[in-house]
C-alpha positions, 0 to 999 in steps of 0.5 A: 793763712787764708782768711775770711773777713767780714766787714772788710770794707769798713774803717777798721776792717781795710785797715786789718785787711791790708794787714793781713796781705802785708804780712803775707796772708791771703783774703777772702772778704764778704762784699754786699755790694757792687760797689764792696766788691771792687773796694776789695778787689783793688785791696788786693783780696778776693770778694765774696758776694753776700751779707751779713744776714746769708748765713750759708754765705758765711757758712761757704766763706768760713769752710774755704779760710784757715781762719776768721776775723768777725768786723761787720756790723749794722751801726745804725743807732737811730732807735732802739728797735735798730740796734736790736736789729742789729745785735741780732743779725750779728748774733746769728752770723756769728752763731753760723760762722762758729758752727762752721768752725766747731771741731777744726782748731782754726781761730775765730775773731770777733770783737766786743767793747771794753767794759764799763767798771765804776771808779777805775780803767777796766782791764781785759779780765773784766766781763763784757756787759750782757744787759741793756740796749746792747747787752746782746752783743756780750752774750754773742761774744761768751757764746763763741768763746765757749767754742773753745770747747768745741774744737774752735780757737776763738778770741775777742778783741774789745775795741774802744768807743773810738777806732779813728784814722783821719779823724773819722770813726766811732764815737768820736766821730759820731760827735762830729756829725752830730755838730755839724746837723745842730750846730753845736759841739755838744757833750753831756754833762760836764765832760769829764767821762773819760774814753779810750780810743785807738788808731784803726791801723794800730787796732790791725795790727792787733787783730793779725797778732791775735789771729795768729797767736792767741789762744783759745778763749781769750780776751784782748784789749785794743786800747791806745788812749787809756781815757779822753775827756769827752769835753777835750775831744768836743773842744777840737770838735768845735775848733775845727768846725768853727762851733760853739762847744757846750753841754746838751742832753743826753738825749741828743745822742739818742739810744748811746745817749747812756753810754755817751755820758757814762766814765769808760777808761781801759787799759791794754797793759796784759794785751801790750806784754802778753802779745808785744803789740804797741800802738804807734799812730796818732792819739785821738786828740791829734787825730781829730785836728785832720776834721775839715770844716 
């Protein structure tokens, strides 16, 4: 299968890239960058020059692949006003990428985040969110899984706050780099807010399975760590880098700050029998033991 990717240079989208040459398809990636484009040529896949806001870019791309996988996205959270931005940018590629499908039966793969439900892991029949900051993104997804409708195969993936690999990556990381400018690994409140996580090479391997066999407006949950104490994962984030670990306000991380104090565990059970797929790298907690000082 050929298949268009955006986002193919970030940390989860190399990963799903090489997943998809090793298992014998070919790729075509969206590079807005010199620099991109040769990140993806060195992969072993073909670039194509442009961004996530050239919508006849995306159009040209979807047109020439068997399929498509959705991974870019702006994650810059520094004020509400840039992850509306953002949401919107993302809206309208997708949109474009949908319209450019409607009619084909090729598969179209985007990703959402797992819900958030009061008092117990959410599973992959629960809604995503369609209110709040990033509320838009929720709306995105149910758009394009309607295309169902219209003669395209379309999935989502729900990725967990934290996709790492090394260390690096998602909210976790997002931790870290905020101890390392204050000078404290800090949580808020009192740290017992669970999230989950998954390794990045484990959540490719879902999106190739998905890819491949899901059927036409479902859901799936890429979910290793069902729920990490926040307060444990900050523990190693101060070990590592030698930092006091302690509870700070939630306005310290900002427009997430909300999320970041909110209890999301999740569950991937149906995804894990109804697929087969079984994560087999690093949890998060030993995962975060690679963060250099």
């Amino acid at each position: 299968m050929r298949v268009f990717v955006t986002g193919g240079t970030g940390l989860i989208g190399s990963a799903v890239v090489a997943e998809l040459l090793a298992n014998g398809h070919t790729v075509l990636a969206l590079a807005r960058s010199d620099a991109s484009a040769q990140a993806i040529e060195a992969a072993g896949a073909e670039p194509l020059r442009g961004g996530l806001s050239d919508l006849d870019v995306l159009r040209a791309g979807a047109a020439q692949a068997d399929g498509v996988i959705h991974l870019a996205f702006d994650h810059d959270f520094s004020s509400a006003d840039a992850v509306a931005r953002a949401v919107a940018q993302e809206g309208a590629a997708l949109a474009a990428l949908g319209e450019e499908l409607v009619g084909s039966d090729r598969p179209l793969v985007t990703v959402a985040g797992t819900p958030l439900v009061s008092g117990r892991a959410s599973t992959e029949a629960d809604p995503v969110a369609t209110e709040g900051p990033i509320g838009g993104r929720g709306r995105t997804v149910k758009s394009i899984l309607g295309l169902t409708s219209r003669g395209v195969r379309s999935s989502a993936i729900r990725l967990p706050r934290t996709v790492h690999n090394q260390g690096h990556g998602g909210f976790a990381g997002m931790l870290t780099d905020i101890a390392r400018r204050t000078g404290v690994a800090g949580y808020p409140g009192d740290g017992e807010q669970r999230w989950p996580a998954v390794h990045a090479l484990d959540a490719a391997v879902l999106f190739r399975l998905v890819l491949e066999q899901a059927e036409a407006g479902t859901s799936w949950h890429a979910v290793a760590d069902e729920g990490d104490k926040v307060r444990d994962i900050v523990t190693v984030i101060g070990r590592r880098l030698g930092l006091p670990v302690e509870s700070v306000p939630a306005e310290t991380f900002g427009p997430l700050g909300q999320f970041f104090a909110s209890d999301q565990p999740s569950s991937s059970v149906h995804t894990r029998q109804t697929l087969g797929w079984e994560p087999k790298h690093p949890g998060l907690l030993e995962d975060l033991e690679n963060i250099q000082p």
